[in-house]
N, C-alpha and C positions, 0 to 999 in steps of 0.2 A: 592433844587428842590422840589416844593410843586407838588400834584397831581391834575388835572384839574378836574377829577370828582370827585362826590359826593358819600357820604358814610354813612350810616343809622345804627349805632350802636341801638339793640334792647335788651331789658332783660336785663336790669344794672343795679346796686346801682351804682348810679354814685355820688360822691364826688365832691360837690363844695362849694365854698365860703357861699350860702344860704342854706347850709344845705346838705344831702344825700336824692336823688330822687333813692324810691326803683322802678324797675323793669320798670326803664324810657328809655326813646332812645336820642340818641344825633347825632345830624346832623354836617358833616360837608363835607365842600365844599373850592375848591380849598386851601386847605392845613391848612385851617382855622377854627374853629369850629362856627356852625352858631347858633344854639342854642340848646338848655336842652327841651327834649317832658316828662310834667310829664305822669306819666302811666296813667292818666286819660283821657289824651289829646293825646294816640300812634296813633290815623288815621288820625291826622288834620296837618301830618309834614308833607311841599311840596317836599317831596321826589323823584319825579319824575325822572326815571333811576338811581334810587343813588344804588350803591351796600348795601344788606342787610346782615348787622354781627349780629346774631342773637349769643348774648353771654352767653345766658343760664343760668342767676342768676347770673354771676358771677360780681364782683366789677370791676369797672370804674375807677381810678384816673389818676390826672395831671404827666406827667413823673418827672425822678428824675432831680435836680439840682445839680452837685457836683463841687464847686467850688475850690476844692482841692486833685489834680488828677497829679501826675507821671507818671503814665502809666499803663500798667494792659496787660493782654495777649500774653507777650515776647516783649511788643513795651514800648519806653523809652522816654520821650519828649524831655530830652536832648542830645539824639541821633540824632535827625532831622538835618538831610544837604538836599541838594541837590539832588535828585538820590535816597535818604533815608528815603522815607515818614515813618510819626510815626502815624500821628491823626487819618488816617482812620481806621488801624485794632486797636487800644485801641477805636473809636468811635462802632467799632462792636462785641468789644467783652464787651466792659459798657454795651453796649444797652440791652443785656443779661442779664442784672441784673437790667433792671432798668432805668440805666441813658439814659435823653433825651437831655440832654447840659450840658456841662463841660467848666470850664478851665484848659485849658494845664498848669502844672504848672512844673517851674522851680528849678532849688538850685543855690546854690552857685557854681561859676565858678572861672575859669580864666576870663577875662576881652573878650579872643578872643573867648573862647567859648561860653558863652554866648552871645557875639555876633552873631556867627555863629549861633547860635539857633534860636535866633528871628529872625535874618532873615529869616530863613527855616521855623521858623512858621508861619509867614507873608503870608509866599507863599501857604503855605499849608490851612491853615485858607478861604485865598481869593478861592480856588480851591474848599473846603466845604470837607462834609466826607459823608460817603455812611452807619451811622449808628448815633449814636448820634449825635447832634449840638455839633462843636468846638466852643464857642461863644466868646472865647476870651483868653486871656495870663494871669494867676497866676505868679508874679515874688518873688518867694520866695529867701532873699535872693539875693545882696550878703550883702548886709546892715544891718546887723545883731550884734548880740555880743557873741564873741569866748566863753564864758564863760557861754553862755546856747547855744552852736550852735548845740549839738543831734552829728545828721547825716550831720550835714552841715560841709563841706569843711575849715578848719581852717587855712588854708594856702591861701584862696582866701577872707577871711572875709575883709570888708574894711567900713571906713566911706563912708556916703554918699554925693554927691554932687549934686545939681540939672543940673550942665552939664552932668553927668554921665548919669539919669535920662532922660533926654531929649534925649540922643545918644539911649536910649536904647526904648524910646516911636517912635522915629525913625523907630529905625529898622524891630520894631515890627508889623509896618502900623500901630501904636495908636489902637494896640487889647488889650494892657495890661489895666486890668478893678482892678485888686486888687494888692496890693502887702504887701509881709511880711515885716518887719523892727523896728528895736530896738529902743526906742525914747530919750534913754538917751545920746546920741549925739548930739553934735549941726549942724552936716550937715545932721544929720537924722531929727531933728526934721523941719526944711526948705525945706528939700524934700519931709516929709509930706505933709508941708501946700500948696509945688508947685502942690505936683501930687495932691488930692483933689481937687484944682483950677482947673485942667486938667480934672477931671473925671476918677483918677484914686480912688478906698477906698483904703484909708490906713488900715493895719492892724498890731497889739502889736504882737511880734513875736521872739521867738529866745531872748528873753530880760530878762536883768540884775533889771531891774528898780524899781523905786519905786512908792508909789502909786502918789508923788508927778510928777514924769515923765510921770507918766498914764494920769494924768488931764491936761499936760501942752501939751501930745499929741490928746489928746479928743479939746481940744481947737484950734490946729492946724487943724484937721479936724479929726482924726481918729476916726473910726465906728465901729472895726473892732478887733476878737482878732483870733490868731491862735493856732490850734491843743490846747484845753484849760489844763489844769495844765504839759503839758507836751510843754519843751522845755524855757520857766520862772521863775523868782522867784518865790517862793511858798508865801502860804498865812500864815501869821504870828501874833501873838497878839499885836506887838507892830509894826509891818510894814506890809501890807497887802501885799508888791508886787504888783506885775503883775497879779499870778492869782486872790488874793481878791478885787482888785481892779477892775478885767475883773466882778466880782461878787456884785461887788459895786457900780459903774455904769452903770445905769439901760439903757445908751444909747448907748453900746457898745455889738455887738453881738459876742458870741459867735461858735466858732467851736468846733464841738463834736465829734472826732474817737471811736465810739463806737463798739467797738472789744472785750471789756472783759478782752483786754491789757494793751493799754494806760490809762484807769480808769475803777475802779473796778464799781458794779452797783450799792453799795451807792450812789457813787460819783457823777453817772450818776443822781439818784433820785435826789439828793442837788442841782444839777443845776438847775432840773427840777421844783423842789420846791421854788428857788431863782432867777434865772431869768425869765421878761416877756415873756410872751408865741412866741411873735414874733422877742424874739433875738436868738434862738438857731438854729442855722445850724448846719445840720450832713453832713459829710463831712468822703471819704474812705481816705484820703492821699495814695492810694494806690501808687505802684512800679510796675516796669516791671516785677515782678517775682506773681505777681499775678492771679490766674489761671494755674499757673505753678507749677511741682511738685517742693518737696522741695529739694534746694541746695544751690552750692555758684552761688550768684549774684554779679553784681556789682549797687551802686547810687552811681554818678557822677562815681566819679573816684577812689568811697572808695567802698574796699572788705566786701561783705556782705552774710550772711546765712540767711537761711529760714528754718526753722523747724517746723512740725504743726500751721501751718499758721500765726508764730514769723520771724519776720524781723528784724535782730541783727546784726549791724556792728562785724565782723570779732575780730577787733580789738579795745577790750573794752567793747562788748557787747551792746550800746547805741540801745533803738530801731531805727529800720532805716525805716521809714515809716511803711506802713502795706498791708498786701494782703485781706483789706476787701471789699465789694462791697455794693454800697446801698441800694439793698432787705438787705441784710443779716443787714446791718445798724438796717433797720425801724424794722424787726423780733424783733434786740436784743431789741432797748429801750423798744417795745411794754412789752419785756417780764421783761427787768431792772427795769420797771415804773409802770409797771400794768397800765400805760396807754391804751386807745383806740388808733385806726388806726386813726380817724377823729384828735386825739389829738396830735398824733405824727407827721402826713402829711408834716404840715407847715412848719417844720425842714430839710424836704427833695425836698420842692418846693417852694412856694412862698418868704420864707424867706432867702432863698441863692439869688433868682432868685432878689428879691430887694436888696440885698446887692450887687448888683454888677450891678443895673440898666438895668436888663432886665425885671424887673416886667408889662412891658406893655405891652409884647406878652410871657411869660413864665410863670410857673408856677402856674395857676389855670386853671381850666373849666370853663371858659368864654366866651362869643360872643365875635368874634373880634380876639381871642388870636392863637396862632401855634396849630394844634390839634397833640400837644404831650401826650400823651395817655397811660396808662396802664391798661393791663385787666389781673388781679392778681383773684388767687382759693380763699378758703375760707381755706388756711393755708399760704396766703400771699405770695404765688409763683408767677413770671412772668411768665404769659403764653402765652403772646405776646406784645410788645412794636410799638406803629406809633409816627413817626418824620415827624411833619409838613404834619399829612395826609397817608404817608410811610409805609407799613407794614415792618419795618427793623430786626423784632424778629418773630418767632413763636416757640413754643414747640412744 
C-alpha cells in the first residue's frame, strides 16, 4: 500500500549512492521517492501540497534489508497456518529497528510442515504486512548436512531433489528468492543449478565441504554463503572449507550475524578487510524470542534458552539463531570496524537487497526506487521508519 500523496523530507544528511547531501530535502511522491534537493537548490522542489518533515539535522538513510529473519517479537515463521498470521507483527516489530524488507526465513522440517508453511506464507506475503515489506521466502534448509546442522532439525535433514524443490516453489507462489543448502551432495548440487535457473540464489550453508565442493557449487550457480563461519567447515591450512573458501572467492557473498556471538570483532574486521566491499551482508538470523525477555523458547520443534541476549539449544548448547536486530547490527560493525556509517550501509541495503534481486526498487535513495527510509539521531538510533512512503515507526 503506497501513499498517494507527497512528502517533503527537509534538514537531512541524506545517504545515497552519489555521496551524502548535508541538510538536503527529499521528495517523494506516491510511495516512491522522486528526487534528492541539494541544500542549495531547497526552494526549487515542486512540492506543492506535499507534507513537510522538517528532520532537524538528523540523518536520512535507505531502510534495512534482512534477508535472514525467523521471526522476532513472540511471532515465528514456522508457525504460520491458516487463522495464524506470523509476517505482520515480526514486520512491525523489525520495523522498529530498522528493517524495511525481509525474508521470512525457514528451517528444517518435517516434509508436512514445511509444507504447511509455505503455503501460509504464500498467503500471507500476497495479503502484504502493515510494517516492514515481506518481500519474499528464505528456505533454509531442509538440504543440508547433519554434521554442521546447528540448530537445524536432524531428524528432518534430507538430500535434495529438484522435485522436492519444485513442490515447495509451488507452494510458496514462487516467493522463495534465496535458499540455504550443503553442495556436497549430488541432488544438492542439481538443485542448485535448477533453483538459480528459476531465480532462486543459492547459498553455502549448513556444509560439510570442501573448497573443491565450493567451486563446483559457485559453478552451478551459487552466490551466496550463510550465517559465515558459523554452521561449516572451518578454514584450515591445508583445506580451506567452506568458510575459507566463502573468503576466497571473491564472487560469493557473505552473511554476517554481528552480535559479538556468533564472531568475535577480529573476526568481524578480517572479513572486512578480505572481502569486496559489496559482498557482505549483515543479516539478524534472528528468532521468535527476540525482543522478548529471557527464557525457554522453542526453534522448530527443538527446546531452546535465551539468556542475555544468547540463544542456546537446550540440549547441547549449539547457538540457535539470535535475538539481534539490524540497528543494533550496523551500531556493532560501526564500532567492531572503526568503520564509518557511509561504509558499513551497503551491508544492510543495497547488498542484501541485490542478492536476492530486489535492487531495482530496494535498497538505496534513488529516483524511481520504494521510499523506504530511515531517519536515524546522531547515536544511530531509529527514530522513525517509512515503508514505501508509510510512516510505520515513530519514537
Amino acid at each position: 500500500m503506497s501513499e498517494s500523496n507527497a512528502k517533503l523530507f527537509t534538514n537531512a544528511n541524506i545517504y545515497t549512492p552519489d555521496g551524502i547531501f548535508e541538510g538536503a530535502s527529499l521528495l517523494v511522491r506516491d510511495g516512491l521517492i522522486e528526487s534528492v534537493i541539494p541544500a542549495a537548490l531547497a526552494g526549487t522542489a515542486d512540492a506543492d501540497g506535499a507534507e513537510i518533515i522538517d528532520v532537524g539535522g538528523a540523518i536520512l538513510v535507505p531502510g534495512f534489508v534482512d534477508v535472514h529473519v525467523h521471526g522476532g517479537g513472540g511471532f515465528d515463521v514456522m508457525s504460520s497456518r491458516p487463522g495464524k498470521p506470523m509476517l505482520d507483527g515480526m514486520s512491525l516489530f523489525h520495523a522498529k529497528h530498522g528493517t524495511t524488507s525481509f525474508l521470512a526465513t525457514t528451517l528444517t522440517a518435517s516434509k508436512e510442515d514445511i509444507d504447511a508453511a509455505l503455503q501460509s506464507l504464500a498467503k500471507e506475503l500476497e495479503e502484504g504486512t502493515s510494517g516492514a515489506d515481506a518481500v519474499g521466502i528464505h528456505l533454509e534448509g531442509p538440504f543440508i548436512n547433519p554434521v554442521r546442522c546447528g540448530a537445524q532439525n536432524p531428524a528432518h535433514i534430507r538430500e535434495a531433489s529438484v522435485e522436492e524443490m519444485k513442490k515447495y516453489m509451488d507452494y510458496s507462489g514462487h516467493s522463495i528468492r534465496l535458499m540455504t543448502i550443503a553442495p556436497e551432495f549430488a541432488g544438492n548440487l542439481e538443485t542448485i543449478a535448477y533453483a538459480t535457473q528459476n531465480g532462486v540464489t543459492a547459498s553455502i550453508g549448513h556444509s560439510d565441504g570442501k573448497i573443491a565442493d565450493v567451486r563446483e557449487a559457485v559453478a552451478k550457480g551459487a552466490s551466496h554463503v550463510t550465517h559465515m563461519f558459523n554452521g561449516m567447515s572451518p578454514m584450515h591450512h591445508r583445506e580451506p572449507g567452506v568458510a575459507g573458501s566463502a573468503l576466497i572467492i571473491d564472487d560469493l557473498a557473505v552473511e554476517l550475524i554481528v552480535d559479538g556471538i556468533h564472531m568475535t570483532p577480529d573476526i568481524v574486521s578480517l572479513i572486512y578487510k578480505t572481502k569486496p566491499a559489496d559482498k557482505i551482508v549483515l543479516i539478524t538470523d534472528a528468532i521468535e524470542a527476540t525482543g522478548c525477555p529471557d527464557g525457554d523458547y522453542f526453534l522448530g520443534e527443538l527446546p531452546i534458552i535465551v539468556k542475555d541476549n544468547k540463544a542456546t539449544l537446550r540440549d547441547g548448547g549449539s547457538l540457535a539463531g539470535s535475538t539481534l536486530t539490524m540497528d543494533r547490527a550496523m551500531r556493532n560493525t560501526i564500532a567492531f570496524t572503526g568503520l564509518s556509517l557511509e561504509e558499513v550501509l551497503p551491508g544492510l541495503t543495497i547488498n542484501p537487497a541485490r542478492q536476492v534481486g530486489i535492487d531495482d526498487r530496494k535498497g538505496s535513495i534513488e529516483a524511481g526506487k520504494d521510499a523506504d527510509l530511515l531517519i536515524l539521531d546522531a547515536d544511530l538510533n531509529v527514530q522513525a521508519t517509512y515503508v514505501r512512503g508509510r510512516n510505520v515507526y515513530q519514537a
